[in-house]
PDB file with one MODEL, atoms N, CA, C and O in Angstrom:
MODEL        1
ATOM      1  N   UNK A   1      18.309 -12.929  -3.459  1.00  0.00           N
ATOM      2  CA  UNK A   1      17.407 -14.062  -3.425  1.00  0.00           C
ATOM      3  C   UNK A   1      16.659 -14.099  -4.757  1.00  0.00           C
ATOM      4  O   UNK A   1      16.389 -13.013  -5.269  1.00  0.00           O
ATOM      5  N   UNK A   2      16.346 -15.062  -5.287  1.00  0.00           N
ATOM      6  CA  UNK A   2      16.108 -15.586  -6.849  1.00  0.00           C
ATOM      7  C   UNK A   2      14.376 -15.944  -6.187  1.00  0.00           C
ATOM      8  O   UNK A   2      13.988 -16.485  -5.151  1.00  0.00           O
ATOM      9  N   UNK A   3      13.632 -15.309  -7.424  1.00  0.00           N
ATOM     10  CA  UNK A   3      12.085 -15.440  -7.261  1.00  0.00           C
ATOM     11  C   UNK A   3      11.852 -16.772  -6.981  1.00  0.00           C
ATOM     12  O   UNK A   3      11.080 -16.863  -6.027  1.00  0.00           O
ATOM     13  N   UNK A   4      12.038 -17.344  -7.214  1.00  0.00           N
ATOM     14  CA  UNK A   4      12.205 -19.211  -6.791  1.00  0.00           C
ATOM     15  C   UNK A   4      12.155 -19.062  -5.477  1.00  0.00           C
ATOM     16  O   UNK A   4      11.195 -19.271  -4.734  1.00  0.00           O
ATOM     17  N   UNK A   5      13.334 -18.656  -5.185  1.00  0.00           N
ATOM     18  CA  UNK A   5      13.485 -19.102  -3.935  1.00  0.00           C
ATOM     19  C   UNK A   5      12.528 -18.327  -2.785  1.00  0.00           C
ATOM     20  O   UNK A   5      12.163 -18.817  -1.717  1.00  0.00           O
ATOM     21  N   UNK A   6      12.266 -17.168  -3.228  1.00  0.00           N
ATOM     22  CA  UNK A   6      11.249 -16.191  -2.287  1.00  0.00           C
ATOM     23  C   UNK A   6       9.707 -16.850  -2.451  1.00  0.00           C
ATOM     24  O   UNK A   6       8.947 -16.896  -1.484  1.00  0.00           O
ATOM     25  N   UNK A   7       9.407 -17.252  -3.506  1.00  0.00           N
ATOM     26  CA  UNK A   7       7.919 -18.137  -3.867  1.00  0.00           C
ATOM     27  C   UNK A   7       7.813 -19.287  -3.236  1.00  0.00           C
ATOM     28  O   UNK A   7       6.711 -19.790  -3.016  1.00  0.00           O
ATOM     29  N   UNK A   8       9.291 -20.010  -2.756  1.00  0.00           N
ATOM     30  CA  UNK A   8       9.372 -21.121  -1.921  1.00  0.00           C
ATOM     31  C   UNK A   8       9.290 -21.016  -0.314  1.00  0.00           C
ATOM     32  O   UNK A   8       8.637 -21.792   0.385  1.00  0.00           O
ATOM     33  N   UNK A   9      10.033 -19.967   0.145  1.00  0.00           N
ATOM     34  CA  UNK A   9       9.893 -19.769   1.544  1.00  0.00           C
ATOM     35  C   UNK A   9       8.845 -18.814   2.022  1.00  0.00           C
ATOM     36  O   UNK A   9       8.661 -18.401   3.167  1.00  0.00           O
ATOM     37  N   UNK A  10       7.946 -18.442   0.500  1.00  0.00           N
ATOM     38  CA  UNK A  10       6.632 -17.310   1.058  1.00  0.00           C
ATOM     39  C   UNK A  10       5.786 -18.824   1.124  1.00  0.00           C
ATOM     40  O   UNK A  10       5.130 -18.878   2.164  1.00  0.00           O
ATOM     41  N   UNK A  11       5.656 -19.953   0.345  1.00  0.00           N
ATOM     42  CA  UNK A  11       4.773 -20.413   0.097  1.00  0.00           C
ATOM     43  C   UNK A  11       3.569 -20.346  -1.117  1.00  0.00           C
ATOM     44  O   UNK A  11       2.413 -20.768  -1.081  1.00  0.00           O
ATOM     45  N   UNK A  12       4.204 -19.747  -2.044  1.00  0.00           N
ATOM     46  CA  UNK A  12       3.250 -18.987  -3.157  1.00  0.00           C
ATOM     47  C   UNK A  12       3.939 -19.880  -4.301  1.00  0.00           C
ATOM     48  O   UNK A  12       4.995 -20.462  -4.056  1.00  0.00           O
ATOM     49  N   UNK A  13       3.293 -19.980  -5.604  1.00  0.00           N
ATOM     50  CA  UNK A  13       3.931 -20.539  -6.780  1.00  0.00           C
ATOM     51  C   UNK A  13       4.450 -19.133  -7.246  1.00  0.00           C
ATOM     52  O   UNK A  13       4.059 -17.980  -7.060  1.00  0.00           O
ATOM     53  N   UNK A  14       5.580 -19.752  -7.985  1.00  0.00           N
ATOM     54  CA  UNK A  14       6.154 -18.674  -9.056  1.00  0.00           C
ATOM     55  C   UNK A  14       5.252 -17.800 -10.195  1.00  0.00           C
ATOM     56  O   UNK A  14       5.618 -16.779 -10.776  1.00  0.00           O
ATOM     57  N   UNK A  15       4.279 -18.338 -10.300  1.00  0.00           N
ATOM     58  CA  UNK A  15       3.051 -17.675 -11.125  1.00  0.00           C
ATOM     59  C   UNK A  15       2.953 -16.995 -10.648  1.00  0.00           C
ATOM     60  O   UNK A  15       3.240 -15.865 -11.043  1.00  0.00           O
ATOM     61  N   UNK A  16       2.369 -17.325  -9.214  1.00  0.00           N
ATOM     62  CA  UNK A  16       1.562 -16.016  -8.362  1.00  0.00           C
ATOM     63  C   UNK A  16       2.137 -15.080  -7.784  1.00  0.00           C
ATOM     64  O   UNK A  16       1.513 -14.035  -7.603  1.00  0.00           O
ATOM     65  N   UNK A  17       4.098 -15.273  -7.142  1.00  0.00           N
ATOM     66  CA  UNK A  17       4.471 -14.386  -7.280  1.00  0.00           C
ATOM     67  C   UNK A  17       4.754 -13.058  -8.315  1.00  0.00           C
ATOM     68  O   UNK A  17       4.835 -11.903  -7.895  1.00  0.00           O
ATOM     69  N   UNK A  18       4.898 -13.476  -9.858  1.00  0.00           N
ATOM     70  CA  UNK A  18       5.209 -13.187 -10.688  1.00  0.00           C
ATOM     71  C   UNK A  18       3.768 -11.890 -11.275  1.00  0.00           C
ATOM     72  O   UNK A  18       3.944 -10.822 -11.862  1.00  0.00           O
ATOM     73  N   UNK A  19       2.511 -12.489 -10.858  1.00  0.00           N
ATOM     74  CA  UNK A  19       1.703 -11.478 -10.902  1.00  0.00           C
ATOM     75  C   UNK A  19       1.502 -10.557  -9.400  1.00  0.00           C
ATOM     76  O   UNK A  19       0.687  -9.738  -8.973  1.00  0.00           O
ATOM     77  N   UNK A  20       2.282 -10.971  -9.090  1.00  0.00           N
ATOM     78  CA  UNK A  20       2.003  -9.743  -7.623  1.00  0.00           C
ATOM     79  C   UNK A  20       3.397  -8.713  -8.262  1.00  0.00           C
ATOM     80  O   UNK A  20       3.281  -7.489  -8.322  1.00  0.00           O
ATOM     81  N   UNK A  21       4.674  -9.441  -8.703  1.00  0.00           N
ATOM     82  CA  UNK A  21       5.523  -8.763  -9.001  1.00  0.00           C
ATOM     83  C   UNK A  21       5.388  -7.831 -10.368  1.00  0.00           C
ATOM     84  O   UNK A  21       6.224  -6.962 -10.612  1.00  0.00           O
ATOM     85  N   UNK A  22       4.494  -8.038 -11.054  1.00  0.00           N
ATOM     86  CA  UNK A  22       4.081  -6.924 -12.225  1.00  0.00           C
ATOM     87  C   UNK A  22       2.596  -6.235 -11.823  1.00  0.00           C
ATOM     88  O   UNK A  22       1.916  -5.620 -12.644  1.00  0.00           O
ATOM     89  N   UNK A  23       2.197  -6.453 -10.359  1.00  0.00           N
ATOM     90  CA  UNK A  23       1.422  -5.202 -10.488  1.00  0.00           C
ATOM     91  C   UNK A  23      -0.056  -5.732 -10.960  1.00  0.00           C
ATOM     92  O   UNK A  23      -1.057  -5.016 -10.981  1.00  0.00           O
ATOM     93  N   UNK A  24      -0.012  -7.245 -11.370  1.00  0.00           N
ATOM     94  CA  UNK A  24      -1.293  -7.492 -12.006  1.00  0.00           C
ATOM     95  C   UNK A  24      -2.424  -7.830 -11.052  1.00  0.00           C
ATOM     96  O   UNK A  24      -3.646  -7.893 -11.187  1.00  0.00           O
ATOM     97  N   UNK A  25      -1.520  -8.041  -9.959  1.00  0.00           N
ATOM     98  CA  UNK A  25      -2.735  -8.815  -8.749  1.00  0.00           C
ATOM     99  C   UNK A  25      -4.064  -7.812  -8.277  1.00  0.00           C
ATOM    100  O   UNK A  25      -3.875  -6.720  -7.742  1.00  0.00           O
ATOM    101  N   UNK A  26      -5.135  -8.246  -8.503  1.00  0.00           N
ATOM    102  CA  UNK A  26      -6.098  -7.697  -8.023  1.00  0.00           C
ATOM    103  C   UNK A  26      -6.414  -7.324  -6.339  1.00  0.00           C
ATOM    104  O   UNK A  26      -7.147  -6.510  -5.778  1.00  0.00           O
ATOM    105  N   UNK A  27      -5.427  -8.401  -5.860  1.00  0.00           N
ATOM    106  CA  UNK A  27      -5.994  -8.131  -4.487  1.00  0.00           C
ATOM    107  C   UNK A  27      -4.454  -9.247  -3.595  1.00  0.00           C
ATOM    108  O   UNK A  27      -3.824 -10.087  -4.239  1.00  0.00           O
ATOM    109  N   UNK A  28      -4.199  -8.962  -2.213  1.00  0.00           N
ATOM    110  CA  UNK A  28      -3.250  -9.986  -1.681  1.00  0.00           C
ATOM    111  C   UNK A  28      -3.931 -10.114  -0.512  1.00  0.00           C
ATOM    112  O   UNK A  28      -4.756  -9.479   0.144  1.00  0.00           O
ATOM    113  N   UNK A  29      -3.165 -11.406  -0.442  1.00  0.00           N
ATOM    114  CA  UNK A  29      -4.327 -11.775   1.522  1.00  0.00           C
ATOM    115  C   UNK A  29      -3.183 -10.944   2.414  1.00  0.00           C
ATOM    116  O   UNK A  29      -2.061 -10.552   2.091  1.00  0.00           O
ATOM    117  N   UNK A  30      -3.865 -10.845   3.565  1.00  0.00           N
ATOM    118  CA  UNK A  30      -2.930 -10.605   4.431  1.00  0.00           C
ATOM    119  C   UNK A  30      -2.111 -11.655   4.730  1.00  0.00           C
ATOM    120  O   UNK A  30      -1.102 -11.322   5.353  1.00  0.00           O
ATOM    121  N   UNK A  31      -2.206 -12.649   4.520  1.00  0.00           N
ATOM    122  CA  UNK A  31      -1.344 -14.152   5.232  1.00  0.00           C
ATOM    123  C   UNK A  31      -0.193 -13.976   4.260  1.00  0.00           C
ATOM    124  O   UNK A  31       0.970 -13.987   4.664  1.00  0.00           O
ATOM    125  N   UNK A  32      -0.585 -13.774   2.658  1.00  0.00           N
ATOM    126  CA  UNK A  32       0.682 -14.080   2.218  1.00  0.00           C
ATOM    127  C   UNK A  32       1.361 -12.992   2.098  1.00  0.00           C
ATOM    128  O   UNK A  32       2.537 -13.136   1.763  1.00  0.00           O
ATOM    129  N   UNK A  33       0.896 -11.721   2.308  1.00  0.00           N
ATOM    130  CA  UNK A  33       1.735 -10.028   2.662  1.00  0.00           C
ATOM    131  C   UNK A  33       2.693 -10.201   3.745  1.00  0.00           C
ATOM    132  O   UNK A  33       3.893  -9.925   3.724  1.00  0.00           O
ATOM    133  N   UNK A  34       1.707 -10.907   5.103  1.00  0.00           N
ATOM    134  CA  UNK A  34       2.580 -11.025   5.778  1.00  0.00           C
ATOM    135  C   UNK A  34       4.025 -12.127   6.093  1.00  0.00           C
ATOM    136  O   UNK A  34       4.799 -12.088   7.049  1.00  0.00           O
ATOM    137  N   UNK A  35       4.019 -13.028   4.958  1.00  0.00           N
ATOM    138  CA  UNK A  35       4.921 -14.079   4.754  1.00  0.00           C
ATOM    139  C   UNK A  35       5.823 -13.469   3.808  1.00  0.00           C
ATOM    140  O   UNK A  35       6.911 -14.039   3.738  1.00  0.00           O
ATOM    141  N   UNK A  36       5.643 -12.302   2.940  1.00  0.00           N
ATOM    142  CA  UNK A  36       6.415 -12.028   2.596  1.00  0.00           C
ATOM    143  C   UNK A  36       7.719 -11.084   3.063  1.00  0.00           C
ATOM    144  O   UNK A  36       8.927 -11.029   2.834  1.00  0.00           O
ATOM    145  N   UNK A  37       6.776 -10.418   3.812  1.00  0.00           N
ATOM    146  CA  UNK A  37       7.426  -9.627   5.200  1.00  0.00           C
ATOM    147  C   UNK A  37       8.395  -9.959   5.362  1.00  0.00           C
ATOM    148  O   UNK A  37       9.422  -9.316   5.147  1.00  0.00           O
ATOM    149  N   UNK A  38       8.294 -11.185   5.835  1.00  0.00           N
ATOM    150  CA  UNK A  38       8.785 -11.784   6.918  1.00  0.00           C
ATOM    151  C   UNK A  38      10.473 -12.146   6.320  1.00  0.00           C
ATOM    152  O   UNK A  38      11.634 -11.787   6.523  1.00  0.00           O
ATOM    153  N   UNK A  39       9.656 -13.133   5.436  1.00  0.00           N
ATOM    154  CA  UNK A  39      10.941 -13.372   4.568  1.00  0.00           C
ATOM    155  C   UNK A  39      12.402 -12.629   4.177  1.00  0.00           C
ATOM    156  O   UNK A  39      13.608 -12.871   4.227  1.00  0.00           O
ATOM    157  N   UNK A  40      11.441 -11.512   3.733  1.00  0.00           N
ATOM    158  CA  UNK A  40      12.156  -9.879   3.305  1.00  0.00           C
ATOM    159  C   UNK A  40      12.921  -9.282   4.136  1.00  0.00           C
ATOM    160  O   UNK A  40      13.916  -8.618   3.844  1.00  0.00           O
ATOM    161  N   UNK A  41      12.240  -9.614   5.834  1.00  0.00           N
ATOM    162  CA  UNK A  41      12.452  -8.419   6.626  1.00  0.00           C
ATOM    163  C   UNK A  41      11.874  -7.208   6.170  1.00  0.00           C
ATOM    164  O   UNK A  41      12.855  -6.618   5.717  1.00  0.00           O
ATOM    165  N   UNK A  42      10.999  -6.548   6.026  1.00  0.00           N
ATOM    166  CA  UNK A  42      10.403  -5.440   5.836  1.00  0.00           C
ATOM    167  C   UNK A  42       9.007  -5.535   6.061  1.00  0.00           C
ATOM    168  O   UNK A  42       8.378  -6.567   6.299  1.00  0.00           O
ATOM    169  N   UNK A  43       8.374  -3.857   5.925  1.00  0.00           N
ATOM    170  CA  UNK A  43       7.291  -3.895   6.375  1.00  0.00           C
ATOM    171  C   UNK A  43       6.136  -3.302   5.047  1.00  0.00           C
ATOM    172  O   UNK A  43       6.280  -2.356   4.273  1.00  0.00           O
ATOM    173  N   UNK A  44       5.186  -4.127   5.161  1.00  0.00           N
ATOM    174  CA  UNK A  44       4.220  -3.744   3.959  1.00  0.00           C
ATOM    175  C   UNK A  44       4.359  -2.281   3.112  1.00  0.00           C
ATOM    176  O   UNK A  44       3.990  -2.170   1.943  1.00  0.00           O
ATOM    177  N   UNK A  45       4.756  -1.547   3.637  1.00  0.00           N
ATOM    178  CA  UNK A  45       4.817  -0.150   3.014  1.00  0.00           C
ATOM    179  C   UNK A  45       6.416  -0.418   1.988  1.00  0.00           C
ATOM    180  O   UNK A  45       6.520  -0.222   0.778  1.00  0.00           O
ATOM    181  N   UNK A  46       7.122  -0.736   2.603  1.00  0.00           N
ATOM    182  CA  UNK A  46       8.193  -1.235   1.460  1.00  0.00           C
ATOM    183  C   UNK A  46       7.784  -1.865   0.298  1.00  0.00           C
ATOM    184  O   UNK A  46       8.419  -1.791  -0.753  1.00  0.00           O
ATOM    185  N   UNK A  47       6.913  -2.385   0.417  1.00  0.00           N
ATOM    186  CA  UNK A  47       6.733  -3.435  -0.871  1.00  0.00           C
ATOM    187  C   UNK A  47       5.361  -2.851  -1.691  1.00  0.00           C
ATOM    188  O   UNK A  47       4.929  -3.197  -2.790  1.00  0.00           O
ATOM    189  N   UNK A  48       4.863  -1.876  -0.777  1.00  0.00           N
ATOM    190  CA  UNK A  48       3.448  -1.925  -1.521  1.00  0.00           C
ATOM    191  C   UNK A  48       3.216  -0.374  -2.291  1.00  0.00           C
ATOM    192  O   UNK A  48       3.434   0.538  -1.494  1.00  0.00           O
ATOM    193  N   UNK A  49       2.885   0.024  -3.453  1.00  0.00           N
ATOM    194  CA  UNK A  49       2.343   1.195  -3.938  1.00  0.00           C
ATOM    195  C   UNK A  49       1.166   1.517  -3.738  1.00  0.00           C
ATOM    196  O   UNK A  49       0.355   0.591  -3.720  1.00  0.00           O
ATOM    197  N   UNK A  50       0.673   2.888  -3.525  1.00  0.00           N
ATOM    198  CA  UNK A  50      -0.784   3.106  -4.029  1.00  0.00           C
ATOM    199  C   UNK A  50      -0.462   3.933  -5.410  1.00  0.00           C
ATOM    200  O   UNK A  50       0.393   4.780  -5.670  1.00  0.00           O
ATOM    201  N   UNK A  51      -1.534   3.317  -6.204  1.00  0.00           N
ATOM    202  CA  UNK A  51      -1.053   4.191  -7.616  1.00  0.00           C
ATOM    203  C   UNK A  51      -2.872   4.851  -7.663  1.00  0.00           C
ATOM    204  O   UNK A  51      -2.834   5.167  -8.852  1.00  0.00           O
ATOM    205  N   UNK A  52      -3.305   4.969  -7.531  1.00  0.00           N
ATOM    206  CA  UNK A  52      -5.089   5.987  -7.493  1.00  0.00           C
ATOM    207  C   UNK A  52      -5.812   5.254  -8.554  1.00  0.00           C
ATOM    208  O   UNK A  52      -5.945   4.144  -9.069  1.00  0.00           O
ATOM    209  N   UNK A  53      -6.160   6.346  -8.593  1.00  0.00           N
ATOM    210  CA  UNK A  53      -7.287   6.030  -9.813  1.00  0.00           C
ATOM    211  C   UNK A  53      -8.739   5.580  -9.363  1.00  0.00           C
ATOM    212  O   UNK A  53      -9.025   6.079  -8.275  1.00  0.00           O
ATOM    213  N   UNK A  54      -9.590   4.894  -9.816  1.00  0.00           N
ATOM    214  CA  UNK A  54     -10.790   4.742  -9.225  1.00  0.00           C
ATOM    215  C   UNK A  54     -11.401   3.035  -9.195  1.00  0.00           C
ATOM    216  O   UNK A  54     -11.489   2.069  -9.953  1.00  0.00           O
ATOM    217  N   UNK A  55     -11.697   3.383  -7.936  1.00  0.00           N
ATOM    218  CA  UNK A  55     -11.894   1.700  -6.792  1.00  0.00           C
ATOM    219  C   UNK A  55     -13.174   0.897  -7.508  1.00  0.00           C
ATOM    220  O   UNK A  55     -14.001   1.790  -7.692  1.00  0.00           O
ATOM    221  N   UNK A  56     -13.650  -0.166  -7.924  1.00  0.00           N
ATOM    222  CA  UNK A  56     -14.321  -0.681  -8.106  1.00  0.00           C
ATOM    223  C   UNK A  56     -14.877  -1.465  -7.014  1.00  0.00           C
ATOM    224  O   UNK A  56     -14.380  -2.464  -6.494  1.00  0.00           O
ATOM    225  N   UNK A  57     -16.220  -0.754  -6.670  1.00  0.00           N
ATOM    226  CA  UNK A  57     -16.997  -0.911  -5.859  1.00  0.00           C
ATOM    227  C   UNK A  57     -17.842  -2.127  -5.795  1.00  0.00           C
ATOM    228  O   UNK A  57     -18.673  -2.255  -4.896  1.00  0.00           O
TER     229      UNK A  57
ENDMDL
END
């Protein structure tokens, strides 16, 4: 599946996928985590890293 087409059936623009896909996104809703899911078939832990470091409070 071509980012197009996953930004189309999540409902997201290609921008915004494109910063979730490098890691730049500050934050994701649950609505569109879970649309991506869906799409995917998989479950948030597939798609998601924790990389550490320190939380801005």
């Amino acid at each position: 599946m071509t980012s197009t087409e996953l930004a189309k059936r999540v409902g997201i623009t290609n921008a915004n996928l494109s910063i979730l896909k490098t890691g730049k996104a500050r934050a994701i809703r649950f609505t569109t985590l879970d649309a991506i899911c869906k799409v995917l078939n998989c479950q948030p832990g597939d798609i998601l890293e924790h990389e550490g470091g320190e939380m801005d409070v």
